[in-house]
C-alpha positions, 0 to 999 in steps of 0.5 A: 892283606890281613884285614881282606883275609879276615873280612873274606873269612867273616863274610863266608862265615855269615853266608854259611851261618845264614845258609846253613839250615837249609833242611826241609824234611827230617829224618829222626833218626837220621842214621839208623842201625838195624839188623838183618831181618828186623824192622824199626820206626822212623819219624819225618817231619817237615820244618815248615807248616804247609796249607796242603798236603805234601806227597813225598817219594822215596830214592835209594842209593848211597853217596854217589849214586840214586836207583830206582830199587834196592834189595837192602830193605823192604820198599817204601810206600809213598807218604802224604803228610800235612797239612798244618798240625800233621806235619810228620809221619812214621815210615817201618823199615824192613831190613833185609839184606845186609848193606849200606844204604842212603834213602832220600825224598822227592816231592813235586809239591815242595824242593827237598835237598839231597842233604835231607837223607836218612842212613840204613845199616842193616848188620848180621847182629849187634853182637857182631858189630861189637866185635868188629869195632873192638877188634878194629880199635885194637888194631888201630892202637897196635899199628900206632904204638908200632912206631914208638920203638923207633921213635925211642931208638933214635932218641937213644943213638942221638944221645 
């Protein structure tokens, strides 16, 4: 039974290590943080050469959905990029409003998978941002050290 068990769990293993790069395009960064009313540079690649050019389209949505639009950032203009040596380009993203957002591509030239996405968060201020993670790290660490004095206490009774 073990032995099934380990060849299953090795096979599986292979599968996803072969599997596993499976990216056509990419997003440096791949998330990216910005605040409202700014801009910055993103730079798409495409992991294979290709003797054409590739016309690429945009989606927005977030995890569970695609739209057609969004109000977060400014929209992007389609990109063509190749063929051969060019292989990337540079998009600006806008930030205007702030939120989550999830930008994909689509191609009739080539298969992008959705796993192939880049991350906006557009925020009120870095500052801002700062603050909130602190002040959530500090209720994280008060709600766990919550629980020692009765972990202390029964201790002590069971004595």
């Amino acid at each position: 039974m073990k032995m099934k068990i380990s060849l299953i769990f090795c096979v599986i293993f292979f599968a996803l290590l072969v599997n596993g790069s499976d990216n056509v395009l990419f997003f440096e960064p791949k998330l990216l943080t910005i605040q409202k009313y700014e801009f910055d540079s993103v730079k798409i690649s495409l992991e294979n050469d290709y003797n054409h050019s590739v016309a690429i389209n945009f989606t927005y949505g977030d995890e569970n959905e695609v739209y057609p639009t969004t109000d977060i950032i400014k929209l992007l203009d389609h990109i063509q990029i190749g063929p051969l040596r060019n292989q990337s380009a540079k998009i600006l993203i806008h930030a205007q409003e702030v939120g989550h957002l999830v930008i994909g591509a689509i191609s009739n030239d080539i298969d992008i998978p959705f796993s192939d996405i880049l991350r906006v968060d557009v925020i009120h201020s870095s500052f801002l941002n700062i603050i909130i993670q602190i002040v959530g790290w500090i209720y994280f660490i008060a709600w766990s050290v919550s629980f020692y004095p009765q972990i202390i206490l029964n201790y002590r009774l069971k004595e």
